[in-house]
C-alpha positions as CSV (number, residue, x, y, z in Angstrom):
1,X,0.0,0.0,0.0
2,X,1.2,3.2,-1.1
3,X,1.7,6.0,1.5
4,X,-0.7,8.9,1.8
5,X,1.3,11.9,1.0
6,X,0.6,15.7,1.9
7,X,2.0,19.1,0.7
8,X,5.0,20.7,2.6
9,X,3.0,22.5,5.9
10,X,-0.3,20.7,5.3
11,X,-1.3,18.4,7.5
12,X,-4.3,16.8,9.5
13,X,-5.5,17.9,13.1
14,X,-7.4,15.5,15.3
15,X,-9.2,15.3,18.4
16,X,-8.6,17.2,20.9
17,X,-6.7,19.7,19.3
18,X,-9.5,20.4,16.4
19,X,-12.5,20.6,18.9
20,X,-9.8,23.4,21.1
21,X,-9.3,25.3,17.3
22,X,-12.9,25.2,16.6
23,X,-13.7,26.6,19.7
24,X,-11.5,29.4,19.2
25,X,-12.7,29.9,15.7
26,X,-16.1,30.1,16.8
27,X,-15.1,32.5,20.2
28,X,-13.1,34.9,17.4
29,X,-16.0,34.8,15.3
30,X,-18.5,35.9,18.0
31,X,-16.7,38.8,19.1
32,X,-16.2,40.0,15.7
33,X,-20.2,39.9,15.2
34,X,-20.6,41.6,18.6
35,X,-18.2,44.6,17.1
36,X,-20.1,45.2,13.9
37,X,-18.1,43.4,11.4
38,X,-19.8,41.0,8.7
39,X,-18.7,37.3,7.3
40,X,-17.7,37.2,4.1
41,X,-17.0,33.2,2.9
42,X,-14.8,33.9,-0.6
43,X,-14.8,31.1,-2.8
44,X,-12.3,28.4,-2.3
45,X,-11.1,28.2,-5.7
46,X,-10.7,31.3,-8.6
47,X,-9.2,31.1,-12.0
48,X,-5.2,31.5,-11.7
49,X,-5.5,34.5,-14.3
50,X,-7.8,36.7,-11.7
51,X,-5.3,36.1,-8.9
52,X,-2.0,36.9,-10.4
53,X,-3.0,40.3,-12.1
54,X,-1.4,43.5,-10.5
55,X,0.7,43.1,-7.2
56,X,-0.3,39.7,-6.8
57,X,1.7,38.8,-10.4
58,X,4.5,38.2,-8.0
59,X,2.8,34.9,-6.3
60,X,2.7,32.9,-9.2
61,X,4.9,30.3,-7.9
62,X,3.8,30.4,-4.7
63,X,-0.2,29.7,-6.0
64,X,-1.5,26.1,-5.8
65,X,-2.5,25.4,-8.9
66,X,-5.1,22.8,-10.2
67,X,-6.1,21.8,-14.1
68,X,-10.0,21.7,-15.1
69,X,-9.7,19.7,-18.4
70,X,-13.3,19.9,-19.0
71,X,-13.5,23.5,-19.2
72,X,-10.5,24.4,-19.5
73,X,-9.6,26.4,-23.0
74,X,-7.0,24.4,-25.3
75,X,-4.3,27.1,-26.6
């Protein structure tokens, strides 16, 4: 059996320490309702080209990058 493999820095959190960081997420969250401020939930993926115009040009190789084949334009 192969061996699961994860990204440099990304790695799973378990019980208890995921129940202590959701609390914490939650707590943060609450407070920031309490002082006004709105959630926003951006999406979790964008196309590459909306990300890397401007200053953000110079995170092309730091950006994750993943391949739609199905839609996708061929060049």
């Amino acid at each position: 059996m192969a061996a699961w493999l994860l990204p440099e820095n990304v790695e799973d959190v378990l019980p208890p320490q995921a129940w202590r960081m959701e609390d914490m997420r939650r707590a943060l969250l609450d407070l920031f309702r309490c002082r006004g401020y709105q959630l926003v939930i951006p999406p979790l993926m964008e196309y590459v080209d909306s990300l890397l115009t401007g200053v953000g040009a110079d995170l092309d190789l730091k950006t994750f990058k993943l391949v739609d084949q199905l839609t996708t334009p061929i060049c």
